[in-house]
C-alpha positions in Angstrom: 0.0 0.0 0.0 1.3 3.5 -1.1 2.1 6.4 1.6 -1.1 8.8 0.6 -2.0 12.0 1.8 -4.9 14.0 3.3 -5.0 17.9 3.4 -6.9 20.0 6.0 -7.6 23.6 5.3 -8.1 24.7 9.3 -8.5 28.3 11.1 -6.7 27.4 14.1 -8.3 28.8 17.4 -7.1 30.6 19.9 -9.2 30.1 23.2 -7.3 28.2 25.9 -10.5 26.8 26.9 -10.0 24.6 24.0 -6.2 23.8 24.7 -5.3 20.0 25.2 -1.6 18.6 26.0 -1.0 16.1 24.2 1.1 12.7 25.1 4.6 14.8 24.6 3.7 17.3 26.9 2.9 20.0 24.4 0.3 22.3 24.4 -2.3 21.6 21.0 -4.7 24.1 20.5 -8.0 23.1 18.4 -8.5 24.3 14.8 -11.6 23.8 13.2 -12.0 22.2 10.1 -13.3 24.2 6.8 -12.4 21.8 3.9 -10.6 18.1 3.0 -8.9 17.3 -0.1 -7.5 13.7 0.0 -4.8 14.2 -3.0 -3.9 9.9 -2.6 -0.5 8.8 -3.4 1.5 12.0 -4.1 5.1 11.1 -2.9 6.6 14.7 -4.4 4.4 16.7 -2.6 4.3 14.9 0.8 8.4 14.5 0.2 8.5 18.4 0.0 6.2 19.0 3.4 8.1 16.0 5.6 11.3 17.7 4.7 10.5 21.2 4.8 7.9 22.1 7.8 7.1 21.4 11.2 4.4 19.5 13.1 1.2 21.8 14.0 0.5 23.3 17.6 -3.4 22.1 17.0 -5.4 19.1 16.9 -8.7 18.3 15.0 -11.6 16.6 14.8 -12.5 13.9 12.2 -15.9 12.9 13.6 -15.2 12.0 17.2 -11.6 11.2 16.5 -9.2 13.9 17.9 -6.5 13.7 15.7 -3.0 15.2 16.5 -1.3 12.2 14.6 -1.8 10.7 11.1 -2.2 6.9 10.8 1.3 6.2 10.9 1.7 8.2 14.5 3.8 10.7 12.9 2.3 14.3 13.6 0.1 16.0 11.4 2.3 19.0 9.7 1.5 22.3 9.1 1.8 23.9 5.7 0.8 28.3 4.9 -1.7 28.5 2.8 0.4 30.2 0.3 3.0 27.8 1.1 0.7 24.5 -0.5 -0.6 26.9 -3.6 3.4 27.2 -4.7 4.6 23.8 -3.2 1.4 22.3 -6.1 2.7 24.6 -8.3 6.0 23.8 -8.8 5.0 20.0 -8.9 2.4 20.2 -11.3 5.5 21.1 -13.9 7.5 18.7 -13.2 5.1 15.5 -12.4 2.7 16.6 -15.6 -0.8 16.2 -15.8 -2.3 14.6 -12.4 -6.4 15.1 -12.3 -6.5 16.1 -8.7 -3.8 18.7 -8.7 -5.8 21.7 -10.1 -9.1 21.2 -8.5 -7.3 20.8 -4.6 -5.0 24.5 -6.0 -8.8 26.1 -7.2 -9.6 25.5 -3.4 -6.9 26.5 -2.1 -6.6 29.8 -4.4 -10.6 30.3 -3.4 -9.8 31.1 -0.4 -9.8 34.8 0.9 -6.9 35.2 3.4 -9.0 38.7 4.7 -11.3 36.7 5.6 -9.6 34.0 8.1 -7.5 35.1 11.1 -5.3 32.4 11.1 -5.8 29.8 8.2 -3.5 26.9 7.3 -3.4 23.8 5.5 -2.6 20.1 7.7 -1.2 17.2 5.8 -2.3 14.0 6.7 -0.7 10.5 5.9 -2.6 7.8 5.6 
């Protein structure tokens, strides 16, 4: 089974009502979830985010699952916004023609950054 990937678009929150410490001892704060895009097997874009950015300071929900971790315990990453639009970008280039790259960078692009306080995207192995 191939490594596949799941991104969160997220405002991340900032009451510390809703603060949680997770089994490291770090403090998580939630962010609530505005849109999924599951992008499936796309080692050049996942290879960029592992090597490049570093695990989120919030948790979601999926359903009634908290998640602070992906399905391989490794913790979910956080990516800017305009960070993801130029990581897809650049691999859209250099992979060629893959049918989910340009409707997950129309999202992304949709979005307003006026309009969120602090929105980012979470990747998600799976």
């Amino acid at each position: 089974m191939a490594y596949e990937s799941k991104f969160y678009v997220v405002e991340k929150g900032f009451r510390a009502s809703e603060s949680i410490r997770d089994t490291a001892g770090d403090d998580k704060v939630w962010a609530e979830k505005i849109a999924m895009f599951d992008l499936c097997s796309v080692p050049e874009v996942s290879d960029i985010i592992r090597k490049n950015y570093k695990p989120t300071d919030c948790y979601i929900y999926e359903g009634d699952e908290m998640l602070v971790d992906d399905q391989y315990c490794e913790p979910l990453i956080e990516v800017p916004i305009r960070d993801m639009i130029d990581i897809i970008e650049t691999v859209i280039p250099k992979t060629g023609y893959y049918r989910r790259y340009l409707p997950f960078l129309s999202m992304l692009k949709g979005f307003s950054l006026n309009d969120w306080v602090n929105l980012v995207v979470l990747h998600y192995g799976h």
